[in-house]
PDB file with SEQRES, HELIX, SHEET and CRYST1 records, atoms N, CA, C and O in Angstrom:
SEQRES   1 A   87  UNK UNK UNK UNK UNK UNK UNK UNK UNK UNK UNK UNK UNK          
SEQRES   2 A   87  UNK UNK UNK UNK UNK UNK UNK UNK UNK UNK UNK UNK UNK          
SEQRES   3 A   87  UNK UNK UNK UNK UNK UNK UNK UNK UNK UNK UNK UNK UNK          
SEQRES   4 A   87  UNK UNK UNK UNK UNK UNK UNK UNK UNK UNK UNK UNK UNK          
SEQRES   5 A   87  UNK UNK UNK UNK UNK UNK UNK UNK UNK UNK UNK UNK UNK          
SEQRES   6 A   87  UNK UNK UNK UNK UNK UNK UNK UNK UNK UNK UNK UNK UNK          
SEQRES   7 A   87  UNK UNK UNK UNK UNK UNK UNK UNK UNK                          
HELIX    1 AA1 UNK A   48  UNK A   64  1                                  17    
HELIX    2 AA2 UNK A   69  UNK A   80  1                                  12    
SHEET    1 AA1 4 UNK A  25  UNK A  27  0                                        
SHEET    2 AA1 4 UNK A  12  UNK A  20 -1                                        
SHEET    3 AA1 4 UNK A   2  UNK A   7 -1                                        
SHEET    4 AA1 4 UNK A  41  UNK A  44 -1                                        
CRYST1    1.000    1.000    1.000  90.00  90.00  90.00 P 1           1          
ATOM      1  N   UNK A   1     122.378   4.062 199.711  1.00  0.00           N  
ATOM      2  CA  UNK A   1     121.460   4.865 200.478  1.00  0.00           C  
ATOM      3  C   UNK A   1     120.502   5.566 199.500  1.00  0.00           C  
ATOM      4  O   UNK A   1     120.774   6.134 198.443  1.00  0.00           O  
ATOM      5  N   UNK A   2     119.191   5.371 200.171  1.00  0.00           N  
ATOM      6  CA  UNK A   2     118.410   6.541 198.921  1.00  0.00           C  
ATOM      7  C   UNK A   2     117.606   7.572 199.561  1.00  0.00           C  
ATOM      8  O   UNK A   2     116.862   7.518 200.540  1.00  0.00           O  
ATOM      9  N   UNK A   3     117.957   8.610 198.711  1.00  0.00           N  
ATOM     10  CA  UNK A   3     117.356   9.509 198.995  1.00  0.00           C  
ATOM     11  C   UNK A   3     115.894  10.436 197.587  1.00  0.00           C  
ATOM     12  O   UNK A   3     115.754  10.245 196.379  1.00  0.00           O  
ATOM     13  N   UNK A   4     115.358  11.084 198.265  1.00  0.00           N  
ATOM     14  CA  UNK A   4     114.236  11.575 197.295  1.00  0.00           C  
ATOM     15  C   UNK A   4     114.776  12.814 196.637  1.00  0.00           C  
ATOM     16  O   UNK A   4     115.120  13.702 197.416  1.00  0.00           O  
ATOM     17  N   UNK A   5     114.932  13.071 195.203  1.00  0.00           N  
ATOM     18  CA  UNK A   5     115.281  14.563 194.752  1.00  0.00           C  
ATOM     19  C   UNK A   5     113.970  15.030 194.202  1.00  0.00           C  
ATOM     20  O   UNK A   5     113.278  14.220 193.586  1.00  0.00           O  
ATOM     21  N   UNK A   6     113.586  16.201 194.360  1.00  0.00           N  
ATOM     22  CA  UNK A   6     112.509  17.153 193.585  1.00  0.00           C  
ATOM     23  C   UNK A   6     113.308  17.777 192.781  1.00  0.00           C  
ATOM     24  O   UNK A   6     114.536  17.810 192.692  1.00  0.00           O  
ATOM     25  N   UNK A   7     112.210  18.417 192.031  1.00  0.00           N  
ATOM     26  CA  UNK A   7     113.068  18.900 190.557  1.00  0.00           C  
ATOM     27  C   UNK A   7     111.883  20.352 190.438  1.00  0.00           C  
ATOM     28  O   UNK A   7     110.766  20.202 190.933  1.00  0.00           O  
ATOM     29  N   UNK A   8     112.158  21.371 189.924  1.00  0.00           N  
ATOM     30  CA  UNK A   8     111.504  22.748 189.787  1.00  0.00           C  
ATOM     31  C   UNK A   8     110.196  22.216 188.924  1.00  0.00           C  
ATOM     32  O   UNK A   8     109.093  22.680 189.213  1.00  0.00           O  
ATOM     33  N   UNK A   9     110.308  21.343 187.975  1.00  0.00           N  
ATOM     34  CA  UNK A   9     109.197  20.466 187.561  1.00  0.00           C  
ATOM     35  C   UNK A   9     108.027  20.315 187.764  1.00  0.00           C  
ATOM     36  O   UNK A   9     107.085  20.401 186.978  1.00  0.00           O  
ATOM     37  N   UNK A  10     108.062  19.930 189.532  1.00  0.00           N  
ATOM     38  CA  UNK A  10     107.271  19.457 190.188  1.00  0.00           C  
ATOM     39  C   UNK A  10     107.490  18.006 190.698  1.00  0.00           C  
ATOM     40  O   UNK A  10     106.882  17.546 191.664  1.00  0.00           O  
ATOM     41  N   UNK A  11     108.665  17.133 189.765  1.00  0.00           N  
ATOM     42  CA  UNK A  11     109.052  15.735 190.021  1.00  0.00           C  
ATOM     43  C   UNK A  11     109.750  15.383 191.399  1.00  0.00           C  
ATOM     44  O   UNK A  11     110.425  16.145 192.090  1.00  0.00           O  
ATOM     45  N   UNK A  12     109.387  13.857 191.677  1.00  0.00           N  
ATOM     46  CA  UNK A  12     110.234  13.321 192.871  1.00  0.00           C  
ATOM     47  C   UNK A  12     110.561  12.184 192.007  1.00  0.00           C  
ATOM     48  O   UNK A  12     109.734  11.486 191.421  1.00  0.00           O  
ATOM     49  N   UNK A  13     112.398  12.000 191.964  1.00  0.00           N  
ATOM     50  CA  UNK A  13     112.945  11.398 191.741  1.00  0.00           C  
ATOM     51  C   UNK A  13     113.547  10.800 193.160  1.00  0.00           C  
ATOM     52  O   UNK A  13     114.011  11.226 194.218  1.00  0.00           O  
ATOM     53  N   UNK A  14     113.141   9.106 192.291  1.00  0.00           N  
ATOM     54  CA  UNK A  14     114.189   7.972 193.917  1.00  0.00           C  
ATOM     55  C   UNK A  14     115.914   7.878 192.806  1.00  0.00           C  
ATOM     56  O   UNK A  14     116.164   7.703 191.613  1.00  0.00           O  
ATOM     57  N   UNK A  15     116.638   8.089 193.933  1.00  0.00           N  
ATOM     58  CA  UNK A  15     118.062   8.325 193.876  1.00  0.00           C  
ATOM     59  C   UNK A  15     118.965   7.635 194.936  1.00  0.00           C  
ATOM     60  O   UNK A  15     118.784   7.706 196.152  1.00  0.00           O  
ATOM     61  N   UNK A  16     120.200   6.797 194.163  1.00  0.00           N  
ATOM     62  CA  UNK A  16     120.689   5.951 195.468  1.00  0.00           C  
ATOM     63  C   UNK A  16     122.008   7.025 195.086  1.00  0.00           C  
ATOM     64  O   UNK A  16     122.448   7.357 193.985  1.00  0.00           O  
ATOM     65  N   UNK A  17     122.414   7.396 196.415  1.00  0.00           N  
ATOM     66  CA  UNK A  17     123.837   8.026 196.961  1.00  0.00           C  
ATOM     67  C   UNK A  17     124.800   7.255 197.343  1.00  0.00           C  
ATOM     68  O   UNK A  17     124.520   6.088 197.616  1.00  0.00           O  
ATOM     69  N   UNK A  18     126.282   7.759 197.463  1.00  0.00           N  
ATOM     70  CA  UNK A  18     127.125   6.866 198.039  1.00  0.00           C  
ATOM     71  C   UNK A  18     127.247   7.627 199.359  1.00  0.00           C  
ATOM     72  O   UNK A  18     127.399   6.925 200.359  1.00  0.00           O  
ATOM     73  N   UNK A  19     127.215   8.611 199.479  1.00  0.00           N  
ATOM     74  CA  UNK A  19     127.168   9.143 200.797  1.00  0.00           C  
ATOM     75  C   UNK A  19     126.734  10.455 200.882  1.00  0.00           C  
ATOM     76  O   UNK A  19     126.404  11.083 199.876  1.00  0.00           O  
ATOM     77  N   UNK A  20     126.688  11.218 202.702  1.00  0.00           N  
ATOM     78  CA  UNK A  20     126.085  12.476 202.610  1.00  0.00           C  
ATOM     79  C   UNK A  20     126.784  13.058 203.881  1.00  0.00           C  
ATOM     80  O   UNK A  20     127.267  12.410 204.809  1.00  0.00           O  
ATOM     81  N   UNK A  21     126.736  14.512 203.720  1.00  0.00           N  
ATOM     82  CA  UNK A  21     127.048  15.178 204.641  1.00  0.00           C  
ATOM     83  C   UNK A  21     126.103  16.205 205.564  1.00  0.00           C  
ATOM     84  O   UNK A  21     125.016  15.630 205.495  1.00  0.00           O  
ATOM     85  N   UNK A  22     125.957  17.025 206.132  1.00  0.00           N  
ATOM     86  CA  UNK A  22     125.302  18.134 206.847  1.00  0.00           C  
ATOM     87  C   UNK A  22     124.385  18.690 205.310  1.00  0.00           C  
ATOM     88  O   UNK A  22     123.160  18.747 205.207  1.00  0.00           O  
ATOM     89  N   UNK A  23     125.332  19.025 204.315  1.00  0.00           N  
ATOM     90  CA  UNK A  23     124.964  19.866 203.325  1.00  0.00           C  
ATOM     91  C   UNK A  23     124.561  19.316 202.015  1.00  0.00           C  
ATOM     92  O   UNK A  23     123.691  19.658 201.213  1.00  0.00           O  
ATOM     93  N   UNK A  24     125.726  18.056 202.025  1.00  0.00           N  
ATOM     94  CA  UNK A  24     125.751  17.916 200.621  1.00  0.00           C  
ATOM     95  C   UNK A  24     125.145  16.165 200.357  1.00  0.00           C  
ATOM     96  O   UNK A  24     125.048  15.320 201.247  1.00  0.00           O  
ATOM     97  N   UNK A  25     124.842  15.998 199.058  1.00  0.00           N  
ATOM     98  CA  UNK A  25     124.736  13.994 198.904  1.00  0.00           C  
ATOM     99  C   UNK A  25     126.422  14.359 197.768  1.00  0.00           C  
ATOM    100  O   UNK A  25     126.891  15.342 197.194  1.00  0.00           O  
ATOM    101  N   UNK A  26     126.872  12.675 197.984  1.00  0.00           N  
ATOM    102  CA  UNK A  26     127.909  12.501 196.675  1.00  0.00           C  
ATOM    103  C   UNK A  26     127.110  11.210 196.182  1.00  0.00           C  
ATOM    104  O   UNK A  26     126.865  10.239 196.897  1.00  0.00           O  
ATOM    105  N   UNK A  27     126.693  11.380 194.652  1.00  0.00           N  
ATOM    106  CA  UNK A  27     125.822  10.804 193.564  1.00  0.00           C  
ATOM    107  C   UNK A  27     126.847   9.656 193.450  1.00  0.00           C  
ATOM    108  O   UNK A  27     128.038   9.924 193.607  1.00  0.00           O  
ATOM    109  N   UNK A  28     126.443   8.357 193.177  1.00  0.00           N  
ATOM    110  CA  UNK A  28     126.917   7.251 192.295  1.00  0.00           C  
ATOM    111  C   UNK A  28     127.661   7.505 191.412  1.00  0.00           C  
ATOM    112  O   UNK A  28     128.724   6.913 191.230  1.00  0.00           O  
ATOM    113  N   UNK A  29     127.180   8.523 190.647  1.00  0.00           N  
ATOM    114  CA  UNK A  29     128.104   8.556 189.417  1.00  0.00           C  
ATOM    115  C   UNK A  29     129.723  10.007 189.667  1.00  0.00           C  
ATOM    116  O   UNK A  29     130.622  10.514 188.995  1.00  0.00           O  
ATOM    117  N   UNK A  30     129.399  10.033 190.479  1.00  0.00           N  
ATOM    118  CA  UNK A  30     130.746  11.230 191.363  1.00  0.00           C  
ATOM    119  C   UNK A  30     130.166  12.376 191.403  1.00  0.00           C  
ATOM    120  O   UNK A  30     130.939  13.142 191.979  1.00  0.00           O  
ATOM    121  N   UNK A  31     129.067  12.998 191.054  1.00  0.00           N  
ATOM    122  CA  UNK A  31     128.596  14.438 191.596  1.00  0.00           C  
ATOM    123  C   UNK A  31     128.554  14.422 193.010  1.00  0.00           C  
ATOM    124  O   UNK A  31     128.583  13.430 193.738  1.00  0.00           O  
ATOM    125  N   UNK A  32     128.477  15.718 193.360  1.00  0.00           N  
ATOM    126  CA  UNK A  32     128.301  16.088 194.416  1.00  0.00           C  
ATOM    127  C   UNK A  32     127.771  17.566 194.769  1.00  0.00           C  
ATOM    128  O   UNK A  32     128.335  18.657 194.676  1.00  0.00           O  
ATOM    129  N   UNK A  33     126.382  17.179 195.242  1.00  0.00           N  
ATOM    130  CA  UNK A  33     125.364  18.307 195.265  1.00  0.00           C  
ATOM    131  C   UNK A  33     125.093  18.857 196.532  1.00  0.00           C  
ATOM    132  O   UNK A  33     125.493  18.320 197.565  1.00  0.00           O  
ATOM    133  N   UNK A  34     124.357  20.022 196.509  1.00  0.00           N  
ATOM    134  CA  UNK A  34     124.029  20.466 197.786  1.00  0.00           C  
ATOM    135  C   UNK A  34     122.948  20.503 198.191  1.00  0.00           C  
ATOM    136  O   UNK A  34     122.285  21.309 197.539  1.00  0.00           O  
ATOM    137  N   UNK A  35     122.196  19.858 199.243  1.00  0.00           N  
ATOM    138  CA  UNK A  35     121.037  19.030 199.498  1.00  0.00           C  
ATOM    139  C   UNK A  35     120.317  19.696 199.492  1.00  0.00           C  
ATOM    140  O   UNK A  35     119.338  19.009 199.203  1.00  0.00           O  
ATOM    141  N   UNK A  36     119.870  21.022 199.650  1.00  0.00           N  
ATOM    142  CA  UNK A  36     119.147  22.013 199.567  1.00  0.00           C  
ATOM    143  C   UNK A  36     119.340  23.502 198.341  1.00  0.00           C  
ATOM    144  O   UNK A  36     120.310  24.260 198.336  1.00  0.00           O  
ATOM    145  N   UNK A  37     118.423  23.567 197.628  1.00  0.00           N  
ATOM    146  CA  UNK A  37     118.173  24.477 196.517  1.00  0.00           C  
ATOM    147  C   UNK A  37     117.284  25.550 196.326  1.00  0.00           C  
ATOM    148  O   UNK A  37     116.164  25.092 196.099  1.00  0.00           O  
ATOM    149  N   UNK A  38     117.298  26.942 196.318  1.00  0.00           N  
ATOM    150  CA  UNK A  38     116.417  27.640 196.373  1.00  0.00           C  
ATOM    151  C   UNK A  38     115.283  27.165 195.063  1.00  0.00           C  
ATOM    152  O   UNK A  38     114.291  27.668 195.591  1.00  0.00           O  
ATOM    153  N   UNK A  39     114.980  26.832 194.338  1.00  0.00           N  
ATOM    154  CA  UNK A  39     114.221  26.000 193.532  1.00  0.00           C  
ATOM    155  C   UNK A  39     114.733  24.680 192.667  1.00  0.00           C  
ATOM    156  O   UNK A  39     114.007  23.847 192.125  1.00  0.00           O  
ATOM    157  N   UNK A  40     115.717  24.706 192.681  1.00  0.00           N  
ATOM    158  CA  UNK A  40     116.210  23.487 191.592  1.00  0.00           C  
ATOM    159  C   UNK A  40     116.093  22.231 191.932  1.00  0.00           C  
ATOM    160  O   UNK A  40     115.139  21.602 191.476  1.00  0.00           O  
ATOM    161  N   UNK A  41     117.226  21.453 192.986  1.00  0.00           N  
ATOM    162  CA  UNK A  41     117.463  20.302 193.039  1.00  0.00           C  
ATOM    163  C   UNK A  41     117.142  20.330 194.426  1.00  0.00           C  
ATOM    164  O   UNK A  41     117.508  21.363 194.986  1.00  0.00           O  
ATOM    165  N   UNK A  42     116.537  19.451 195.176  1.00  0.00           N  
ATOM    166  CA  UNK A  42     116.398  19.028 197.159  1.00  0.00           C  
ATOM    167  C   UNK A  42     116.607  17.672 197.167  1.00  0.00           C  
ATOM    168  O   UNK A  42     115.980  17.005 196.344  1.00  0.00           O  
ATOM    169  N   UNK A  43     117.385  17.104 197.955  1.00  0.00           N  
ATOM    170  CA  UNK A  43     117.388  15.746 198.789  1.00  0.00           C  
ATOM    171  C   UNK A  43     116.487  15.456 200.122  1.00  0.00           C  
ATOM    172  O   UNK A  43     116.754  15.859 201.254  1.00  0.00           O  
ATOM    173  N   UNK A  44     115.257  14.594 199.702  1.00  0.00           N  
ATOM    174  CA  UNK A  44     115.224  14.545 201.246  1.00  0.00           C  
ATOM    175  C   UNK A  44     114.916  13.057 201.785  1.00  0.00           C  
ATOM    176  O   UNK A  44     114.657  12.524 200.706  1.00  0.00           O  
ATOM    177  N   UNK A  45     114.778  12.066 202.723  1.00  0.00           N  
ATOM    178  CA  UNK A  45     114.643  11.180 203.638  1.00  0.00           C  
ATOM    179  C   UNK A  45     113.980  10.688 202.782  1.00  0.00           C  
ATOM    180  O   UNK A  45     114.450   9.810 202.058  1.00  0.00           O  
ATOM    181  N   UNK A  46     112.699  11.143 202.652  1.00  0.00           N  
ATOM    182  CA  UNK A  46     111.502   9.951 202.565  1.00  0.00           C  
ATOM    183  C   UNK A  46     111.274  11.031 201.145  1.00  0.00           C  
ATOM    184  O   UNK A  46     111.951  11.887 200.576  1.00  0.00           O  
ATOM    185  N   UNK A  47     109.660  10.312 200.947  1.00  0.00           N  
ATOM    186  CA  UNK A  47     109.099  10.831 199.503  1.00  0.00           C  
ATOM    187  C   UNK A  47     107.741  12.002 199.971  1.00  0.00           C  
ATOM    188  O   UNK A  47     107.320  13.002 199.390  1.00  0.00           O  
ATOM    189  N   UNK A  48     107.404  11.461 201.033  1.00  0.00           N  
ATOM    190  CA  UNK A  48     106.603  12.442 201.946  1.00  0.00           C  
ATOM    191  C   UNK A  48     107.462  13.639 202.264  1.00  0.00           C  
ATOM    192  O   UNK A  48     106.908  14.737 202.223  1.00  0.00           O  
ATOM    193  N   UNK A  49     108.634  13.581 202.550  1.00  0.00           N  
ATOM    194  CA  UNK A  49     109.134  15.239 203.016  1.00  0.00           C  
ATOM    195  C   UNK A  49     109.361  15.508 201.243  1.00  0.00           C  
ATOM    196  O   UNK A  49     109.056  16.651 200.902  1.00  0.00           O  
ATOM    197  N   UNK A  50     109.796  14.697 200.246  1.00  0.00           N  
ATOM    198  CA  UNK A  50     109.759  15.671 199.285  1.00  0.00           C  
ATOM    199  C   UNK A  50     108.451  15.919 198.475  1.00  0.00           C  
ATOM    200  O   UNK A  50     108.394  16.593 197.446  1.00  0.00           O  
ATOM    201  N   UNK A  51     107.538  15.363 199.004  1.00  0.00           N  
ATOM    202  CA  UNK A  51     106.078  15.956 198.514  1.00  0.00           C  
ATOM    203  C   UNK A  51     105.534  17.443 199.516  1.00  0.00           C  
ATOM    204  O   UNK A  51     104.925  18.412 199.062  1.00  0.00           O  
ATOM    205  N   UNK A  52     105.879  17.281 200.646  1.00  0.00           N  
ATOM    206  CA  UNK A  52     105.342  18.319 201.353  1.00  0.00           C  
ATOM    207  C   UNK A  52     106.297  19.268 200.525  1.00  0.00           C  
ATOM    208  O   UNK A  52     105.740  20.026 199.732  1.00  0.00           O  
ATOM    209  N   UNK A  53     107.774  19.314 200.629  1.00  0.00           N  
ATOM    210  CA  UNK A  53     107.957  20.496 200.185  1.00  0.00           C  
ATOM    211  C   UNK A  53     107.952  20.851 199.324  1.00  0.00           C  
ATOM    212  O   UNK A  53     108.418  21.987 199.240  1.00  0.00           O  
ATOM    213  N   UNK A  54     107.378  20.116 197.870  1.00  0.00           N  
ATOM    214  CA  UNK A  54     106.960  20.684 196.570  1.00  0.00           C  
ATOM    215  C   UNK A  54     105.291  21.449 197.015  1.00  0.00           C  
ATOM    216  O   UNK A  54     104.899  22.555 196.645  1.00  0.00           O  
ATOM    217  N   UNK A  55     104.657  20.608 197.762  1.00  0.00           N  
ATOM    218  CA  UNK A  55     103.285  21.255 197.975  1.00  0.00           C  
ATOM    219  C   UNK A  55     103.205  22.581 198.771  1.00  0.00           C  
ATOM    220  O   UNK A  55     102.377  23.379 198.333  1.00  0.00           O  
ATOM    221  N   UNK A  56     103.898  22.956 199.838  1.00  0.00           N  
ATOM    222  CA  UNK A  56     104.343  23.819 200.632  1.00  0.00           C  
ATOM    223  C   UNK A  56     104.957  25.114 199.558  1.00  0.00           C  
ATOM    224  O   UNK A  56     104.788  26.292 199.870  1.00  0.00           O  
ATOM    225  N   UNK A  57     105.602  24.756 198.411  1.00  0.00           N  
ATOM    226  CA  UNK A  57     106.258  25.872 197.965  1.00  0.00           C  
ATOM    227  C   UNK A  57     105.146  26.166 196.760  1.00  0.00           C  
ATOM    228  O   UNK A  57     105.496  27.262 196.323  1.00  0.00           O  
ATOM    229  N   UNK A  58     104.235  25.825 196.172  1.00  0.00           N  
ATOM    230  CA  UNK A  58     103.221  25.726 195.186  1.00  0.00           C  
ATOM    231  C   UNK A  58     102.566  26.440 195.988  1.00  0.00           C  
ATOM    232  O   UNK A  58     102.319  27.588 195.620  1.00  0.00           O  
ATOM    233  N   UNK A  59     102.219  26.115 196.949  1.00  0.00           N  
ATOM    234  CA  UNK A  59     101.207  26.911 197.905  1.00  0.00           C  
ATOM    235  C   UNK A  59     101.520  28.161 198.176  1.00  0.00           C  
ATOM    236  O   UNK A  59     100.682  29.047 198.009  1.00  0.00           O  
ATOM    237  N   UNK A  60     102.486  28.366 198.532  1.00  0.00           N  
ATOM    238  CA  UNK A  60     103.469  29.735 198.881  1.00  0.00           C  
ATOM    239  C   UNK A  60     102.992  30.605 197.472  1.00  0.00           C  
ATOM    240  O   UNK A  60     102.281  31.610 197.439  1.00  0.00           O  
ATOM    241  N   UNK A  61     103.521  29.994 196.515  1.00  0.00           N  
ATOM    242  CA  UNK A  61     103.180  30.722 194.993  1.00  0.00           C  
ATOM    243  C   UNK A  61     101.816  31.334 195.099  1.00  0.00           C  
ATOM    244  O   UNK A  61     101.553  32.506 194.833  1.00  0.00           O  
ATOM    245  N   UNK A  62     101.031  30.477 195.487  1.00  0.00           N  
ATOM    246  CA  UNK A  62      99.664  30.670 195.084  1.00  0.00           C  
ATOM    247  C   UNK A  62      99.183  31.694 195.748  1.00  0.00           C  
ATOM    248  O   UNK A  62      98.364  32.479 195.270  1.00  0.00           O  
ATOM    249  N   UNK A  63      99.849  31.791 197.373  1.00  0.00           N  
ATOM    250  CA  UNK A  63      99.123  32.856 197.956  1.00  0.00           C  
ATOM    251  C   UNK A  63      99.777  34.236 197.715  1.00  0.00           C  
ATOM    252  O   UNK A  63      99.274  35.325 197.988  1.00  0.00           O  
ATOM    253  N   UNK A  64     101.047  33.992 197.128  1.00  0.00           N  
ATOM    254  CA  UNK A  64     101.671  35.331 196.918  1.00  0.00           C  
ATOM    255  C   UNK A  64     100.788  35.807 195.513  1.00  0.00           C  
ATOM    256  O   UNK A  64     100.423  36.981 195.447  1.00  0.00           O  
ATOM    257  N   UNK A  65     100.495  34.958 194.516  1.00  0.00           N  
ATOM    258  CA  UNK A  65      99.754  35.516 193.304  1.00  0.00           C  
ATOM    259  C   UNK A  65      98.687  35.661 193.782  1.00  0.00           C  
ATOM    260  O   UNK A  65      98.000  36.098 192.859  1.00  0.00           O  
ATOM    261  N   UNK A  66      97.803  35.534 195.058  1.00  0.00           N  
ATOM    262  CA  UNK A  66      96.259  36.126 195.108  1.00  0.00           C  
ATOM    263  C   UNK A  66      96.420  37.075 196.240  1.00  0.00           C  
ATOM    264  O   UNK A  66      95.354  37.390 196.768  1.00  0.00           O  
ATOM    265  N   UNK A  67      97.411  37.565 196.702  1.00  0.00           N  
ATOM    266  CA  UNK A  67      97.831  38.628 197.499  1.00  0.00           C  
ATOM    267  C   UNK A  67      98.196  40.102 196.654  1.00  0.00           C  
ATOM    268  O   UNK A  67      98.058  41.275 197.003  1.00  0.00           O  
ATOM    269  N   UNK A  68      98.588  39.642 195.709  1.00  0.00           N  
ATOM    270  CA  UNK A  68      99.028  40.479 194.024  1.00  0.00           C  
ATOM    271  C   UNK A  68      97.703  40.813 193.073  1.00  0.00           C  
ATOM    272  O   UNK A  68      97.583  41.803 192.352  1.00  0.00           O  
ATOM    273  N   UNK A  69      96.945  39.967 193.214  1.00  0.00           N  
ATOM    274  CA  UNK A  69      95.376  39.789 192.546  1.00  0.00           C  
ATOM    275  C   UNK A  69      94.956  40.619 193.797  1.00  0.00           C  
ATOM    276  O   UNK A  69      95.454  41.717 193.549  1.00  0.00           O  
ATOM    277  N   UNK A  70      94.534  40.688 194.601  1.00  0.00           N  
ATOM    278  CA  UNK A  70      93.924  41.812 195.295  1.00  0.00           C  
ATOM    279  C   UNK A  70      94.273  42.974 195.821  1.00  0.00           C  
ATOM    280  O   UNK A  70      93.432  43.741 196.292  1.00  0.00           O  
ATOM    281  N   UNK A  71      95.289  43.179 195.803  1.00  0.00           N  
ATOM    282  CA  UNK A  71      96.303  44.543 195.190  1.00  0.00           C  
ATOM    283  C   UNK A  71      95.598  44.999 193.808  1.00  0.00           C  
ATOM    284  O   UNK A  71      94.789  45.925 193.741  1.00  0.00           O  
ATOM    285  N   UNK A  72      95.932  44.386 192.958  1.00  0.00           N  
ATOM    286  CA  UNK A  72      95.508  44.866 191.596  1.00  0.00           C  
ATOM    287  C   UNK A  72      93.845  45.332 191.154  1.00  0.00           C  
ATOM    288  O   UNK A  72      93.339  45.906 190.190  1.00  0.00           O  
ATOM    289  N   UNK A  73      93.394  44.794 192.309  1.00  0.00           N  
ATOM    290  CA  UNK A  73      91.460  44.700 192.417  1.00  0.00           C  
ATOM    291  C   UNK A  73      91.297  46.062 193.160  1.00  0.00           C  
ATOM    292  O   UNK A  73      90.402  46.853 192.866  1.00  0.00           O  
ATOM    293  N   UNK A  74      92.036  46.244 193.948  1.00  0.00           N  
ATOM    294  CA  UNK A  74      91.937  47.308 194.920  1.00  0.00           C  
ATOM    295  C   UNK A  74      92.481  48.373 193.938  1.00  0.00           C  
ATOM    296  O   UNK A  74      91.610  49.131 193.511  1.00  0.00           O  
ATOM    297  N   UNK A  75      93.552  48.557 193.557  1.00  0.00           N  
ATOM    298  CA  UNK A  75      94.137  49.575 192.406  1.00  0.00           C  
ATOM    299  C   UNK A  75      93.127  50.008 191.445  1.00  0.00           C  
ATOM    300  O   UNK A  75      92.858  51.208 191.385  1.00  0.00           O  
ATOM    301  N   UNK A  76      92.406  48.983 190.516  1.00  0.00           N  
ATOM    302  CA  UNK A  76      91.800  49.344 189.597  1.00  0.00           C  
ATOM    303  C   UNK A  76      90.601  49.981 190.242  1.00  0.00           C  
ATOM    304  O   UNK A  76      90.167  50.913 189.565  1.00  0.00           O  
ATOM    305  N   UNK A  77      89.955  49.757 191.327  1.00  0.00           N  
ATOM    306  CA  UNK A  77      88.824  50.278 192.166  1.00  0.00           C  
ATOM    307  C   UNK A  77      89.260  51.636 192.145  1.00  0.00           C  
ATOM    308  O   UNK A  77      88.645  52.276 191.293  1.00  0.00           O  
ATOM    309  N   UNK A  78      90.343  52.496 192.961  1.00  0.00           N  
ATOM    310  CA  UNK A  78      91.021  53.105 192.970  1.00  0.00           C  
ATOM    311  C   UNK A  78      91.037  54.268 191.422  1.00  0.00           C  
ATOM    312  O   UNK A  78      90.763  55.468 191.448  1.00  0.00           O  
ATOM    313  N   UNK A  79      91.288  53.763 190.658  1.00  0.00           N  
ATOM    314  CA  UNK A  79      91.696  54.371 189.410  1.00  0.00           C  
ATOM    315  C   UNK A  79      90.067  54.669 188.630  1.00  0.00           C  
ATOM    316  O   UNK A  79      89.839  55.839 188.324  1.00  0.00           O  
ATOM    317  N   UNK A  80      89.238  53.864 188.400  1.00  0.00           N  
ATOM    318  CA  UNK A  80      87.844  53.948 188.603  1.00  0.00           C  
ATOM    319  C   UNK A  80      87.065  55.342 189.090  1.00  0.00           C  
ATOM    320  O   UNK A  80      86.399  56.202 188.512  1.00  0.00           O  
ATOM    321  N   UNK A  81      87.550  55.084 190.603  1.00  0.00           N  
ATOM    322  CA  UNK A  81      86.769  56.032 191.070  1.00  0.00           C  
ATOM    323  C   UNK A  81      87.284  57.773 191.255  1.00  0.00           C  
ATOM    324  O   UNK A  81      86.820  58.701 191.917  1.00  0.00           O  
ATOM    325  N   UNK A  82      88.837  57.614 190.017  1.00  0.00           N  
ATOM    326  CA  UNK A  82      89.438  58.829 190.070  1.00  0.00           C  
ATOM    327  C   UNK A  82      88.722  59.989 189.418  1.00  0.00           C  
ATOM    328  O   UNK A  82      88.791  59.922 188.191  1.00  0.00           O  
ATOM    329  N   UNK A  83      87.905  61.265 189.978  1.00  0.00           N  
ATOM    330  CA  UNK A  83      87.811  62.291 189.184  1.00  0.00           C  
ATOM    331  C   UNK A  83      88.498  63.463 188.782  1.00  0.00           C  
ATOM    332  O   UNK A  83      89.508  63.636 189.466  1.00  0.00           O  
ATOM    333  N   UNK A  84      88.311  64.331 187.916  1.00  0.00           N  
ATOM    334  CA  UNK A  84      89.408  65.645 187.395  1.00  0.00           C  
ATOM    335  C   UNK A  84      88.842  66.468 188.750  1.00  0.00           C  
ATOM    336  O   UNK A  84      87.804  66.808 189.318  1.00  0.00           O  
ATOM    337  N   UNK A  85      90.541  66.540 188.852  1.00  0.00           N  
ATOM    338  CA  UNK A  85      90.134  67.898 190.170  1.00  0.00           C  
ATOM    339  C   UNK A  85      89.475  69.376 189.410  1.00  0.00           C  
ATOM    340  O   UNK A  85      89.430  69.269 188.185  1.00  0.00           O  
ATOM    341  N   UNK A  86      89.053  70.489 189.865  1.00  0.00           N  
ATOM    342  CA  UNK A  86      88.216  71.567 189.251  1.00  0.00           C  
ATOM    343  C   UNK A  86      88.982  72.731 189.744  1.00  0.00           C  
ATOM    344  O   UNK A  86      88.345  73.210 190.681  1.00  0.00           O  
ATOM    345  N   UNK A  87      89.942  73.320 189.552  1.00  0.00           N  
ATOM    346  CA  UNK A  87      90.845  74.159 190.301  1.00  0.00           C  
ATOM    347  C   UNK A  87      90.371  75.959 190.165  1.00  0.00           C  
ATOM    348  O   UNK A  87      91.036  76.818 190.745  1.00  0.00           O  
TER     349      UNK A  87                                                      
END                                                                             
C-alpha cells in the first residue's frame, strides 16, 4: 500500500506500508508511526492531500508573521509619536 509522507522540510516522500490503522501506518521495515504530526512526519492518500497540507500550513506561517509585522508597525507608530508628559 502507498502512502505520501511530508517531512517539516517541506518534502513529499512516496512510501509503501504494510498496513494502517485509524491512527497509525506500520512501515516495511517494522516502524510504526502515527499518521498525523504536529510538524514532523504526516501520511496521507494521495500526493495532492500531502501538498495541500504542506501549502495550507506555510500559509498559516505566513499570515501569522504578517499579523506580527503589523503589530510591530503599529507599535513603533505608537512609540514615535510618544511625548514627555510636563507635570
Amino acid at each position: 500500500m502507498i502512502k505520501y509522507r511530508t517531512w517539516y522540510n517541506l518534502s513529499i516522500e512516496k512510501v509503501e506500508i504494510k498496513k494502517e490503522t485509524e491512527k497509525q501506518v506500520h512501515l516495511l521495515e517494522g516502524n510504526i508511526e502515527n499518521k498525523r504530526s504536529v510538524d514532523y512526519r504526516n501520511y496521507f492518500d494521495t500526493f495532492e492531500e500531502a501538498k495541500q497540507f504542506l501549502l495550507t500550513r506555510e500559509k498559516t506561517k505566513r499570515d501569522k508573521a504578517a499579523n506580527e509585522i503589523q503589530k510591530a508597525a503599529e507599535n513603533i507608530n505608537k512609540i514615535i509619536e510618544m511625548k514627555e508628559e510636563i507635570k
